[in-house]
C-alpha positions in Angstrom: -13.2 -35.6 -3.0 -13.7 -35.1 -7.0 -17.4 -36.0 -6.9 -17.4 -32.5 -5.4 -15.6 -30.5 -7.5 -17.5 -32.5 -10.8 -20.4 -31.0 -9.2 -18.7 -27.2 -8.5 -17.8 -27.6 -11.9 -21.3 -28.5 -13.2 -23.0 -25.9 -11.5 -21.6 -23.2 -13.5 -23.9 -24.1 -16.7 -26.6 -23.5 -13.8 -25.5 -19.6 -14.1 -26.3 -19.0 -18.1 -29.7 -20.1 -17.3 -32.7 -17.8 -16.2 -34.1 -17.8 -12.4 -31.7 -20.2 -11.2 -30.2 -17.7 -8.3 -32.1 -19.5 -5.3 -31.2 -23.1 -7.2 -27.2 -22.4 -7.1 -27.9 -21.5 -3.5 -30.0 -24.5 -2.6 -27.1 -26.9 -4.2 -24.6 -24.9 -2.4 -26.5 -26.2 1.1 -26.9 -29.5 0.0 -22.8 -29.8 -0.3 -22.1 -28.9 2.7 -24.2 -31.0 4.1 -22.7 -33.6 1.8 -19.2 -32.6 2.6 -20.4 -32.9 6.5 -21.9 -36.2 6.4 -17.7 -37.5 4.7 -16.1 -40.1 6.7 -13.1 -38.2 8.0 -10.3 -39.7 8.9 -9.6 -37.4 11.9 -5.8 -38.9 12.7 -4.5 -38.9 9.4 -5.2 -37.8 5.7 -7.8 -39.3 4.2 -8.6 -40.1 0.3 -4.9 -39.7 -0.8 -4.6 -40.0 -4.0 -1.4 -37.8 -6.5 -3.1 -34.2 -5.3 -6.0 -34.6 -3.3 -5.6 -35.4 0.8 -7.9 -33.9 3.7 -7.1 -34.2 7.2 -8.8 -32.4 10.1 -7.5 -29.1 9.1 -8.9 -28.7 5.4 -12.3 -30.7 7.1 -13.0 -28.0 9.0 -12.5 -25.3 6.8 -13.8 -26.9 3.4 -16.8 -27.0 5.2 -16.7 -23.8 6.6 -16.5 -22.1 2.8 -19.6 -24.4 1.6 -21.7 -23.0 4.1 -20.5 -19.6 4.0 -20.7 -19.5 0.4 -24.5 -20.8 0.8 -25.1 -17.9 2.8 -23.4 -15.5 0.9 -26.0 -15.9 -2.6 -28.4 -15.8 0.4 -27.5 -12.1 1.6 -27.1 -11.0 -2.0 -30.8 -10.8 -2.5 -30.5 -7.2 -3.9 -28.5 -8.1 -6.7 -31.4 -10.5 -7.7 -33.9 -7.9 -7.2 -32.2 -5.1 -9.0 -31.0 -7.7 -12.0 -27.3 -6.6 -11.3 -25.2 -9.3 -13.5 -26.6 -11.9 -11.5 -25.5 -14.8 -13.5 -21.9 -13.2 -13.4 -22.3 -13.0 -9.8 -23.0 -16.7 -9.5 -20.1 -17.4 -12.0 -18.4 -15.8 -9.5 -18.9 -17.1 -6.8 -18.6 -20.8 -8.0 -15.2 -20.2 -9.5 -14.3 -18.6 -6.3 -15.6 -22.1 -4.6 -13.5 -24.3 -6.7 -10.4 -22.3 -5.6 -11.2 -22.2 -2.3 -11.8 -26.4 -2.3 -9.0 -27.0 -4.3 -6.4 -24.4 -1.8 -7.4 -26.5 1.3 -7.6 -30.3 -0.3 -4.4 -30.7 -2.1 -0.8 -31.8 -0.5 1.5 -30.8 -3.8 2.9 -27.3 -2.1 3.0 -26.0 -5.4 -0.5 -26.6 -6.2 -1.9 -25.2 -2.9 0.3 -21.9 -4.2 -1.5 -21.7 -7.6 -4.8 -22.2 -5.8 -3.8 -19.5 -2.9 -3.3 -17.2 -5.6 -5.9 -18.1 -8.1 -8.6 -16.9 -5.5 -7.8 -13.8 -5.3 -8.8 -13.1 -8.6 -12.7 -13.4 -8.0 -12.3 -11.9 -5.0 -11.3 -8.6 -6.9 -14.0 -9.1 -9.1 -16.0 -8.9 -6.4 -14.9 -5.9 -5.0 -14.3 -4.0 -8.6 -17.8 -5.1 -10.1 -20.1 -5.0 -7.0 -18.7 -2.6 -4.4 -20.6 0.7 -3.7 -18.0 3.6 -4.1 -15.6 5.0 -6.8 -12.7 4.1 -4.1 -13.4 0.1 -5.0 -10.7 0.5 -7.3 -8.2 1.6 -4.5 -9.5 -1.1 -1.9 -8.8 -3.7 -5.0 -5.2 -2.2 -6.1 -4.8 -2.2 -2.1 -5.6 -6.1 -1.9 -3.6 -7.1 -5.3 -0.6 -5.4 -4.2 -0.4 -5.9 -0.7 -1.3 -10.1 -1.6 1.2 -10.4 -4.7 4.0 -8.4 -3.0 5.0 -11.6 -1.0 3.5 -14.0 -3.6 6.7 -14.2 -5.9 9.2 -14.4 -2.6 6.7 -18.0 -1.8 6.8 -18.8 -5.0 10.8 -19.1 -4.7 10.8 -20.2 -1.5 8.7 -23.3 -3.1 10.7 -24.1 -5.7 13.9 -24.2 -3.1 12.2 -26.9 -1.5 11.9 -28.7 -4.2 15.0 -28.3 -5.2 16.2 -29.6 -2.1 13.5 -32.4 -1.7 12.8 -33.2 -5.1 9.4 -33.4 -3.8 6.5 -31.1 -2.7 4.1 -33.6 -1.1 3.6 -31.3 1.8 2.7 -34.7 4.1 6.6 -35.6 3.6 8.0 -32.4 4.5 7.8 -33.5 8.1 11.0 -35.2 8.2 12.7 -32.1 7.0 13.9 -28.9 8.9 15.5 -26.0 7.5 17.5 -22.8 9.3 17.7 -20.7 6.5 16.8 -16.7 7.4 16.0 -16.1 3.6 13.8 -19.5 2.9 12.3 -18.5 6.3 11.1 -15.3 5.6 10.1 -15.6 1.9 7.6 -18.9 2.9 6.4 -16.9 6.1 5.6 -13.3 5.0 2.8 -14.4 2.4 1.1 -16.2 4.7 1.4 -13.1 7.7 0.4 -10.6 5.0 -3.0 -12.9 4.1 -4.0 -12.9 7.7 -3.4 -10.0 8.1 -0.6 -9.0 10.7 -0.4 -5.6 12.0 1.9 -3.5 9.9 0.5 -5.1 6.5 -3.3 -4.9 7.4 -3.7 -1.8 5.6 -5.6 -3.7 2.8 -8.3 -5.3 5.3 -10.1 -2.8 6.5 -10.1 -0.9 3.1 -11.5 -4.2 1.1 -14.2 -4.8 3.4 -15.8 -1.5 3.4 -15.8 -1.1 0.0 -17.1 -4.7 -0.9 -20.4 -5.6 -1.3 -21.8 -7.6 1.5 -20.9 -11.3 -0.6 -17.4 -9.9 -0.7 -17.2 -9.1 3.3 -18.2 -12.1 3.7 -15.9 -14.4 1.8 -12.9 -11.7 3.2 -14.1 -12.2 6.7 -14.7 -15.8 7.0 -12.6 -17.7 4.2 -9.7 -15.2 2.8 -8.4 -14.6 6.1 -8.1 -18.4 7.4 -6.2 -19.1 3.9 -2.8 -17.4 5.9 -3.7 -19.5 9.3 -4.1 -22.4 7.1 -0.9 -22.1 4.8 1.0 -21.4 8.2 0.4 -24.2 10.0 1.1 -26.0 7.3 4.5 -24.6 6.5 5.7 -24.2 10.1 6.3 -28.1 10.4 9.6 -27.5 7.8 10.5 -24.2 9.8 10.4 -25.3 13.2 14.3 -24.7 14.1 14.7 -21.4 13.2 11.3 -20.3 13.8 12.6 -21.0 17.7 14.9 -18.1 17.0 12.3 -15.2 15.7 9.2 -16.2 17.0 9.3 -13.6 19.5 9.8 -10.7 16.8 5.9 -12.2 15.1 4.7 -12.2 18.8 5.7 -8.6 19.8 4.5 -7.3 16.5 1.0 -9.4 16.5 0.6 -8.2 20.1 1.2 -5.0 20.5 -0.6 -4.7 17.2 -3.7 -6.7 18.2 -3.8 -4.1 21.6 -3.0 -0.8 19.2 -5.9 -2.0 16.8 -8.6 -2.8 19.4 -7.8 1.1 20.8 -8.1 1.8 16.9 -11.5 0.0 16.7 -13.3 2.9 19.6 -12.1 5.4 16.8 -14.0 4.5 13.6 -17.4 5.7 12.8 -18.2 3.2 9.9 -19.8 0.2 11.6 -17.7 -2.2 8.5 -14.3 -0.6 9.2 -15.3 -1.0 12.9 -16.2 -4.9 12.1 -12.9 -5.3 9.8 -10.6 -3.7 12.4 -11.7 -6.5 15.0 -10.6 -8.6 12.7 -7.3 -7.8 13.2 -7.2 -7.9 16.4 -8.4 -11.7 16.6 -6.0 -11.9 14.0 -3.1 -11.5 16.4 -4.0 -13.7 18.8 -3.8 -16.8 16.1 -0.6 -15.7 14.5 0.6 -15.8 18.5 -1.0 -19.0 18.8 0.7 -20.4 15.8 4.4 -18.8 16.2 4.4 -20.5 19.7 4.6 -23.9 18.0 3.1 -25.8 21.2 -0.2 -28.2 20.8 -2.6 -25.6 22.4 -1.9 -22.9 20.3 -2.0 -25.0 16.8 -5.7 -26.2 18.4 -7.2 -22.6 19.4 -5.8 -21.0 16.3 -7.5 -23.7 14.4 -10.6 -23.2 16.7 -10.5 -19.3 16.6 -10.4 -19.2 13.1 -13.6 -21.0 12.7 -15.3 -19.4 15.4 -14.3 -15.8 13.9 -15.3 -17.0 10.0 -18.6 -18.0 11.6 -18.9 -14.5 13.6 -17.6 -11.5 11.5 -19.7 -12.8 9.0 -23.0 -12.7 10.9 -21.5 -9.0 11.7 -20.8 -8.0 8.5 -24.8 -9.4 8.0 -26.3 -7.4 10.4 -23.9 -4.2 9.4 -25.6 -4.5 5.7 -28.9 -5.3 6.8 -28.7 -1.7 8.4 -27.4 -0.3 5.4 -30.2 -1.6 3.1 -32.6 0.3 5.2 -30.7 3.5 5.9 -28.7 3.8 3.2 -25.6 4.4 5.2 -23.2 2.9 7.4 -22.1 5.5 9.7 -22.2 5.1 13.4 -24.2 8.5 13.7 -27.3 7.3 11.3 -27.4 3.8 12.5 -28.4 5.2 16.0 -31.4 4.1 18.3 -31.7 1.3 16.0 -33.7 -0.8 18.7 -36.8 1.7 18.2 -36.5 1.0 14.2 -35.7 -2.6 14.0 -36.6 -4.0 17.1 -36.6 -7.7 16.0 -32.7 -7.3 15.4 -32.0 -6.0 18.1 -31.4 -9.2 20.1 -29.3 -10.5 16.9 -27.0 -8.0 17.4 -26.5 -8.5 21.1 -25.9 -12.7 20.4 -22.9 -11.9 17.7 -21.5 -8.9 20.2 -21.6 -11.8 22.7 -20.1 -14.4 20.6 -17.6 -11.7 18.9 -16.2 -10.8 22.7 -15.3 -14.5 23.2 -18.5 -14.7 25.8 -19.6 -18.6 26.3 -20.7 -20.9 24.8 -19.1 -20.0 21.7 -16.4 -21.5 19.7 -14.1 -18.0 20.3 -14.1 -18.4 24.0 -12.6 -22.2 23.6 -10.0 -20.7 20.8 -9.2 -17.4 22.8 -9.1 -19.8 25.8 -6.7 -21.8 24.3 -4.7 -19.3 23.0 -4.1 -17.7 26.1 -3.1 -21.1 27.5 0.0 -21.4 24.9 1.0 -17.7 24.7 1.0 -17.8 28.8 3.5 -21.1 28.8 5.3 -19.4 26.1 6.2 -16.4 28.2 4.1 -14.7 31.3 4.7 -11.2 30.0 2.4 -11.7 27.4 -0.2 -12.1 30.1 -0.4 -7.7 30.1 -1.1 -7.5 26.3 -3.6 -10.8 26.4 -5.5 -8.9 29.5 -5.6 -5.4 27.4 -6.9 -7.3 24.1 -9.3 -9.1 26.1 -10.6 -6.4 28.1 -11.1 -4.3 25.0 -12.7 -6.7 22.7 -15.2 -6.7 24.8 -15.2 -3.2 24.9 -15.8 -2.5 21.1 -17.9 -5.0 20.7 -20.1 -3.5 23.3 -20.0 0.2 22.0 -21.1 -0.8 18.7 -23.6 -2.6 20.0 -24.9 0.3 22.4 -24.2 2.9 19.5 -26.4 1.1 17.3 -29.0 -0.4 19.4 -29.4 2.6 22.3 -29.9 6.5 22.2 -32.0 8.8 20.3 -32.7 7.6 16.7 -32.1 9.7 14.0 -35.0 11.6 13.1 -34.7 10.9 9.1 -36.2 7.8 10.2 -40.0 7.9 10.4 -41.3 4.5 9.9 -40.8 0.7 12.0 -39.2 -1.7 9.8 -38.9 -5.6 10.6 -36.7 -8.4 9.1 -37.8 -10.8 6.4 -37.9 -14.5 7.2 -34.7 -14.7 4.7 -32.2 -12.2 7.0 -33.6 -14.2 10.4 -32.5 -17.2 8.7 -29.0 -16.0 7.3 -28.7 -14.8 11.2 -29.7 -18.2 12.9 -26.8 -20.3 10.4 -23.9 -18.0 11.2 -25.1 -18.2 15.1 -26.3 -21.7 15.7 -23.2 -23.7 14.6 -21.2 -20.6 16.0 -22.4 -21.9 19.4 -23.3 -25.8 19.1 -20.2 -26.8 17.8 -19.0 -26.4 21.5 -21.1 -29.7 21.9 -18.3 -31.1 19.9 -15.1 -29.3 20.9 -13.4 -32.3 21.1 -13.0 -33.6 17.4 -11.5 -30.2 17.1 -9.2 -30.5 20.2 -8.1 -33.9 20.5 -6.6 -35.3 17.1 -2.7 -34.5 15.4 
């Protein structure tokens, strides 16, 4: 566990030097397959020392921020090429690792709070020093308000417990159980805000399309699973009274998830379009979650990585587009299989994977998902059919949009993808859909 974070910590002196943007990137792969190669413990927590503990949970998603991260100085190539603060950028991005390792490792509840909220703060940077328009600093105020309005209620909420426990090791909450309305709500509504739940997602969709593409893809793929991940950890100490409002999460997340895929036919920015789907996969975890049975802990856990894996090879593709055309809009991006031909069959495997289609790792999740939610109540069968039905629907008109009709006659060359964007493509969609192989060290543990 520390030999990684000495090394986080040792590669930001890598940042102050010149040309080492592909070396921070290159050390970035070789943790994660350091971090993958781990002996983890898969029943229990595993190097427990006063801070530090992993089990299956943080596994999983440690790994899934070293490889996104990788990726992510990938996809930045322009920011090399143009000489744009690079070696902030890196800076960045490493301190933005740390937090991210240090939020899904340790037990100490207040720790994993100071870490929650600690990465937030390169994550505005992010958006504020690398976004494309003026409105960045709206999509930022957006994100810092909307996260920090439930912050201090957690914070409290933590301290309670301790008060009560006189302990915050979150691996001894488990012989606790509190019915308190206020405790409940103040631990909850940080973590529903974070995913986001319908209601309070106004902040998603505005971050992403302002971000550059790094900062879509650390939104999409890490900052999202931080409120699956601090729920399923806190719902072990709320499981009495969360008997008694769980329905008021699942109506909300539901109808939300079916109002937002309807939303999603309605945009004509291919990022808001990506980001609003988002949200609607959103849904079905925080349903997952609030049902509190074994298959909905598993598919959320499952969806989450599947969808980190899958928005960000959309959000790809989406800037890939915009390097060449300058714009994101549905109505330039059109006919795009007579411009980028090559891509074209990119775009149809992370429409396939994004619409839950097999073998990917959204299908088991969603699968999953349905399975709780359905033994939880049957009436939630009509909103799971409409979400379904219309994911697949949105995923397929962006991908005719883009892909089909007349192209847009501004465009009068071919263009084709560099070795370097294939690549990026391949590592968001291969362990997207081989990690199937191995469903069951996901499935089968707790």
């Amino acid at each position: 566990m520390i030999k990684l974070i000495i090394i986080i910590i040792f590669i930001i002196f890598l940042c102050f030097k010149k040309n080492m943007f592909w070396m921070v990137q290159i050390i970035f792969m070789i943790m994660s397959y350091l971090w993958m190669n781990m002996n983890v413990s898969i029943m229990n927590f595993f190097s427990m020392s006063y801070m530090f503990g992993c089990d299956m949970i943080s596994y999983g998603l440690i790994l899934l921020s070293f490889w996104i991260l990788f990726l992510m100085v990938m996809a930045s190539e322009n920011l090399y090429k143009n000489k744009l603060y690079m070696n902030l950028f890196l800076y960045n991005i490493i301190f933005l690792m740390l937090m991210l390792y240090l939020t899904f490792s340790v037990m100490n509840l207040f720790m994993f709070y100071l870490f929650f909220e600690g990465s937030l703060i390169p994550t505005l940077m992010l958006i504020l020093g690398w976004g494309y328009q003026p409105e960045r600093i709206q999509a930022g105020m957006y994100l810092l308000f909307y996260t920090l309005f439930a912050s201090l209620p957690l914070l409290m909420g933590i301290f309670f417990i301790y008060e009560e426990m006189m302990c915050m090791m979150i691996y001894m909450m488990k012989f606790y159980d509190y019915d308190l309305v206020l405790l409940y709500l103040s631990l909850i509504f940080a973590f529903l805000i974070k995913m986001p739940m319908y209601f309070v997602h106004l902040w998603l969709p505005k971050a992403h399309v302002e971000a550059p593409i790094s900062g879509s893809m650390i939104l999409a793929a890490i900052m999202l699973k931080l409120g699956g991940y601090g729920l399923l950890r806190i719902m072990m100490i709320l499981q009495k009274i969360n008997l008694k409002f769980s329905y008021v999460w699942m109506m909300i997340s539901l109808m939300g998830g079916f109002i937002i895929s309807l939303k999603c036919f309605c945009q004509i920015d291919m990022k808001s379009l990506i980001a609003y789907s988002s949200v609607s996969h959103k849904s079905l975890v925080i349903g997952g979650i609030m049902t509190m049975n074994y298959w909905g802990y598993l598919g959320a856990y499952v969806l989450m990585i599947g969808h980190g894996l899958c928005s960000s090879g959309m959000f790809c593709l989406s800037n890939m587009n915009y390097e060449r055309m300058n714009s994101r809009s549905l109505y330039i991006n059109k006919g795009m299989m007579n411009f980028l031909p090559s891509m074209s069959m990119w775009w149809f495997l992370m429409m396939s994977s994004n619409m839950a289609a097999p073998p990917s790792l959204n299908l088991m999740g969603e699968i999953s998902l349905i399975n709780s939610l359905m033994s939880w109540s049957g009436f939630t069968m009509i909103t799971l059919m409409l979400i379904s039905f219309f994911s697949a629907g949105y995923s397929l008109y962006l991908y005719s949009y883009t892909q089909h009709g007349k192209y847009n006659l501004g465009v009068y060359s071919m263009s084709n993808g560099t070795s370097r964007e294939y690549l990026i493509l391949l590592l968001h969609w291969f362990p997207l859909n081989i990690l199937v192989m191995k469903i069951d060290y996901m499935m089968i543990w707790f």
